[in-house]
N, C-alpha and C positions, 0 to 999 in steps of 0.2 A: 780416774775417769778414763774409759779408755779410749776416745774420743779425742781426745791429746795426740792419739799417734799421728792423726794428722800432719799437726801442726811443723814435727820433726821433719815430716815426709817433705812438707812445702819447703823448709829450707833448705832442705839438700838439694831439692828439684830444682829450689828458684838459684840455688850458687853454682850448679852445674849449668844450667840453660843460660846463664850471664857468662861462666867461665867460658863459654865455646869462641866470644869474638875476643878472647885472645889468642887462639891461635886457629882460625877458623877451620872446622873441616867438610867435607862436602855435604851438601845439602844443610849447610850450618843454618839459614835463615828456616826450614821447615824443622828444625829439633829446636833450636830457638824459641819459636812461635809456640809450638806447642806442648816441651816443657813449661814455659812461663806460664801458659793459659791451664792444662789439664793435672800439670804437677803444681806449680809453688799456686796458684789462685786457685783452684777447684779443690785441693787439698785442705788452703784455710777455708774455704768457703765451708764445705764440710764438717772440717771439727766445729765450726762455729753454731752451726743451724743443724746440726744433731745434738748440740746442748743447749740450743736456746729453744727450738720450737717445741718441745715438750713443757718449756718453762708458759711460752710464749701463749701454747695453746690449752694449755692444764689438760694435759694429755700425757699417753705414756710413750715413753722411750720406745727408739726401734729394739725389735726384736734382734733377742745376739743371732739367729741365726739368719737374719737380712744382713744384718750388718756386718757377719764375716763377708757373704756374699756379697755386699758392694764393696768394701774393703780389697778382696782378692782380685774383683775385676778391673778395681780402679786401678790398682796394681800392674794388672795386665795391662792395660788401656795405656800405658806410661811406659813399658816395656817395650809395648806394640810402635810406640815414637820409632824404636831403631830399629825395629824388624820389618815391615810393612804398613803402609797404608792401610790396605784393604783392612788388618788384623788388627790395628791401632783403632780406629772409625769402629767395626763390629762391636768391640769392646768395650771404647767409649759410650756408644748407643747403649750397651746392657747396663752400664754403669749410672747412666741417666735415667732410664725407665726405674731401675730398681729403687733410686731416692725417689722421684716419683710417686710410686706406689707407695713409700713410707709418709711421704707427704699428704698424701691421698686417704691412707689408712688413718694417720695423725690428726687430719681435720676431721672425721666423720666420728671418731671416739674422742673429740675435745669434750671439755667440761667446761669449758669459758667460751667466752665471745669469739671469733674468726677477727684477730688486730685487723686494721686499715693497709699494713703492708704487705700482707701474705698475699694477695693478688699479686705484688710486683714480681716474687719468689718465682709463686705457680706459672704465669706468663715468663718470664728468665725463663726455667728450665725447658717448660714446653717447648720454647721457642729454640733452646740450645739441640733438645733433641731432632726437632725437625732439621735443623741446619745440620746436624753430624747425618740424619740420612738421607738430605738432598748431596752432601758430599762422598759419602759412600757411592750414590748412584752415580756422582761423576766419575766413580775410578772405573767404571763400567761404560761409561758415556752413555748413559740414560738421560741425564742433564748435561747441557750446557757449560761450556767453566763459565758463564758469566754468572747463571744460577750460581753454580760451585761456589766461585769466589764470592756471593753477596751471601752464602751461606756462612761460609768462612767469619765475617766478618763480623754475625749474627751472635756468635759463638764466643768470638774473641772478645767485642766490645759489648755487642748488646747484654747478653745477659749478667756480665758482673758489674756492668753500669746501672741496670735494674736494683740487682742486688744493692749496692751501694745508696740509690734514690731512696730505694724504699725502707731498707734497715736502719739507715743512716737516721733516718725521724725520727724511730724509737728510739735507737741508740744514742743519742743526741741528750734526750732529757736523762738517760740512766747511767752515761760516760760522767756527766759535766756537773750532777746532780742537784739539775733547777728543776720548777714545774713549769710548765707551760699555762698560761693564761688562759681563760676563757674564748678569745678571743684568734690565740693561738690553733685552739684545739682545733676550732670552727673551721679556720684557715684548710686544716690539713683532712679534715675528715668529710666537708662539704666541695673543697675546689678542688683539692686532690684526687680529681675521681680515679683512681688506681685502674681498672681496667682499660679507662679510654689513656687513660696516657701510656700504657705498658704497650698496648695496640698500636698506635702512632709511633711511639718510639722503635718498635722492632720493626714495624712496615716501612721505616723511613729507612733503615738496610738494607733491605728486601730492594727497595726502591732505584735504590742510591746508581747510576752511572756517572758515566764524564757532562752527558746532558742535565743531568739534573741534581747532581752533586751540590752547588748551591743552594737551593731549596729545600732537602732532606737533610744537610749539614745546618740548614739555618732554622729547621723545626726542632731538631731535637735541642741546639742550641737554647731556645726559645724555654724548651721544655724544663731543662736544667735551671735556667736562671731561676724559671717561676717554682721549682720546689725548694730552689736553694734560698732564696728570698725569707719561703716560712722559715727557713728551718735556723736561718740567720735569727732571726726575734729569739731562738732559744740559747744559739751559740754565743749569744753578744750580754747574756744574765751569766755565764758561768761563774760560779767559784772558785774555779781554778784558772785562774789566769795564767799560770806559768807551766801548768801542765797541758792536760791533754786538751783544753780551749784551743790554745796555740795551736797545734797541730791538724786540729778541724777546720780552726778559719785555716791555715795555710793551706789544707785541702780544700776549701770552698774556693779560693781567690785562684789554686793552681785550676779547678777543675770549668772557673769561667773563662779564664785565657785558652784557657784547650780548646773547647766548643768552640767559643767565639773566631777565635783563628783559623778554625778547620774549617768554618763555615764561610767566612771571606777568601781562603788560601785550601779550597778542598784538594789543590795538585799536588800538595806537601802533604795530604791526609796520614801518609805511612811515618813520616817524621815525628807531626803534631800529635799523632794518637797516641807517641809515647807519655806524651803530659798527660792523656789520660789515664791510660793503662797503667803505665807506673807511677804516676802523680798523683792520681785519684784513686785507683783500684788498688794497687798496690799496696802503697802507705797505708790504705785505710782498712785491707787484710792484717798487716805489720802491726797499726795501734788495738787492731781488736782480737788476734791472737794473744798478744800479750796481756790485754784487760782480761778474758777468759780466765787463762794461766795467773794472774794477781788472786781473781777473784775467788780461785777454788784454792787458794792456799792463804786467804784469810788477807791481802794484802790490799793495799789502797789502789784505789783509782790513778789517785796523780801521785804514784809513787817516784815518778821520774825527777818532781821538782826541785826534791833532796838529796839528786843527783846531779854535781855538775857540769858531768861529763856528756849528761844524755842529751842536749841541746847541741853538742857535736858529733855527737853519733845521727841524728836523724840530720841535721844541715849537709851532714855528708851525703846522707842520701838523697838529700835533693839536690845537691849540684849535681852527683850522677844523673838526676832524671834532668836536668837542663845541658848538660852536659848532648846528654842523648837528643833532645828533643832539636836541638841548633846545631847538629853536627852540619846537617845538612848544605847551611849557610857556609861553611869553610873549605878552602879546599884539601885541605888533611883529614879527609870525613872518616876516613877509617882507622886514623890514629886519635880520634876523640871517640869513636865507638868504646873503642880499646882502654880511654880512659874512665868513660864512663861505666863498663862493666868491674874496671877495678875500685872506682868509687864504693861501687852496689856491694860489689862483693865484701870488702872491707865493711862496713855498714852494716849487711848481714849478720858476718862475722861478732863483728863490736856487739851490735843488739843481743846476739846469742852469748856470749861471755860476759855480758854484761848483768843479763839477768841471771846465772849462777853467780856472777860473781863479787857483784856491786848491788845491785836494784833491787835483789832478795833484804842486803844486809843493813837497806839504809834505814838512816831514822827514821819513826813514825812522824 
């Protein structure tokens, strides 16, 4: 599948954009930010949703020659990180319109129904493209930086929080392999209105100041708990208890401390959002690359249970993500940065040797 190269791509991205705050070099927080956001998370976001929404939508695959052509700009777009602003944003923007259009192209020749979460996708990306060209305009000063930065922001958290919200439902019953109840379904397809929430949730970025920081941290807050709540009733029937269960509730229980906290303590937002970014987004790129990769090589779901090792490899990774997210409170903030990227990195690492080298071999 060649849809896979992603995934390689994300962990290079995401071990170099963590390796920079050891020995930091200039402009290290902007190659930081958006390595982590355009490399290692739009990477998996990619391989994941060019194999699933042709599944998702009984529709056909992108076409190989869109798909060199986002591939090559994506490429560019990630390049563009060390070379220019201006060349990084263009690139980016081509990169988004052209999944997009495959999105767009995908729904119109489906042969099944349009899922309940593809609204959260379509509003994500839209929403990311607009925010790379109100930041574009900023390197021109067309906009505002405060525009800029709520674009920024838009970009970084709104749309792979989207992503997460909305995938996450489906994925939830097809990880964990329970059915959802009657009762259940109703929850998610009647309250869940997808479009009013994806609207809310990106406008409360858009929104967000020092003035009103409370209030837009405490709707989406809001928002989060109430999809996490359904999606609990499915998490809390799994059969795997030792596998990937585990790892969902520990992303549902990290991803309501994140909210919750940003939205009483918005001054520490750039701290707290690491609980999300890498608590929530992150990990949950990490569990669903790897599910992908099981699944086209014929391998289990909770392949990890019959691993003992793998309960230390993901723990690692979240103490780096708590690690990071509480530096702030110490005052050696930059020698637990330093920690927690070598956490991550190790983690990485373990996860990727782990699967050639343990988690392919273990018993069924």
């Amino acid at each position: 599948m060649a849809y896979r190269i992603y995934f390689p791509l994300a962990f290079i991205t995401g071990f170099v954009g963590i390796l920079l705050w050891i020995h930091p070099p200039k402009n290290a927080i902007f190659y930081h930010r958006e390595l982590m956001v355009t490399g290692f998370l739009l990477s998996a976001a990619f391989g994941f949703l060019l194999t699933a929404v042709p599944r998702f939508l009984t529709s056909l695959e992108i076409p190989k020659p869109l798909f060199m052509a986002l591939f090559i700009s994506h490429l560019f777009a990630i390049t563009g990180i060390f070379l220019s602003p201006v060349f990084y944003y263009t690139m980016l923007i081509l990169t988004l319109v052209l999944f997009l259009l495959y999105l767009w192209d995908a729904t119109k020749k489906r042969q099944g129904f349009i899922p309940f979460f593809m609204p959260y996708v379509f509003w994500g990306f839209s929403a990311a493209t607009l925010s790379i060209l109100l930041r574009l305009a900023g390197e021109f000063h067309y906009v505002s930086l405060t525009i800029a930065e709520s674009a920024r922001v838009v970009y970084h958290h709104g749309l792979f929080l989207l992503l997460v919200l909305g995938i996450g439902q489906k994925l939830g019953v097809m990880l964990l392999g329970t059915a959802p109840n009657a009762k259940t379904v109703k929850y998610f397809m009647s309250l869940h209105w997808p479009h009013i929430y994806s609207f809310i949730f990106i406008m409360s970025y858009f929104f967000q100041n020092p003035q009103t920081a409370y209030i837009t941290s405490t709707i989406r807050a809001v928002l989060v708990t109430w999809i996490l709540i359904g999606g609990w009733n499915i998490f809390s029937k799994s059969q795997n208890p030792l596998a990937v269960s585990l790892w969902i509730r520990a992303l549902a229980i990290t991803a309501l401390l994140s909210v919750w906290t940003e939205a009483f303590f918005p001054v520490y937002m750039a701290h707290i959002s690491h609980g999300v970014l890498a608590g929530i987004v992150g990990l949950f790129a990490l569990m669903i690359m790897s599910r992908v990769l099981y699944g086209h090589e014929g391998l289990p779901n909770d392949l990890e249970k019959n691993v003992w090792y793998a309960h230390i490899i993901w723990g690692t990774l979240f103490l780096g993500l708590w690690t990071r997210s509480t530096a702030f409170l110490l005052k050696s903030y930059m020698i637990h940065l330093q920690m927690a990227s070598i956490l991550w990195c190790f983690g990485l690492m373990a996860i990727t040797l782990s699967y050639f080298l343990g988690f392919r071999k273990a018993p069924p």
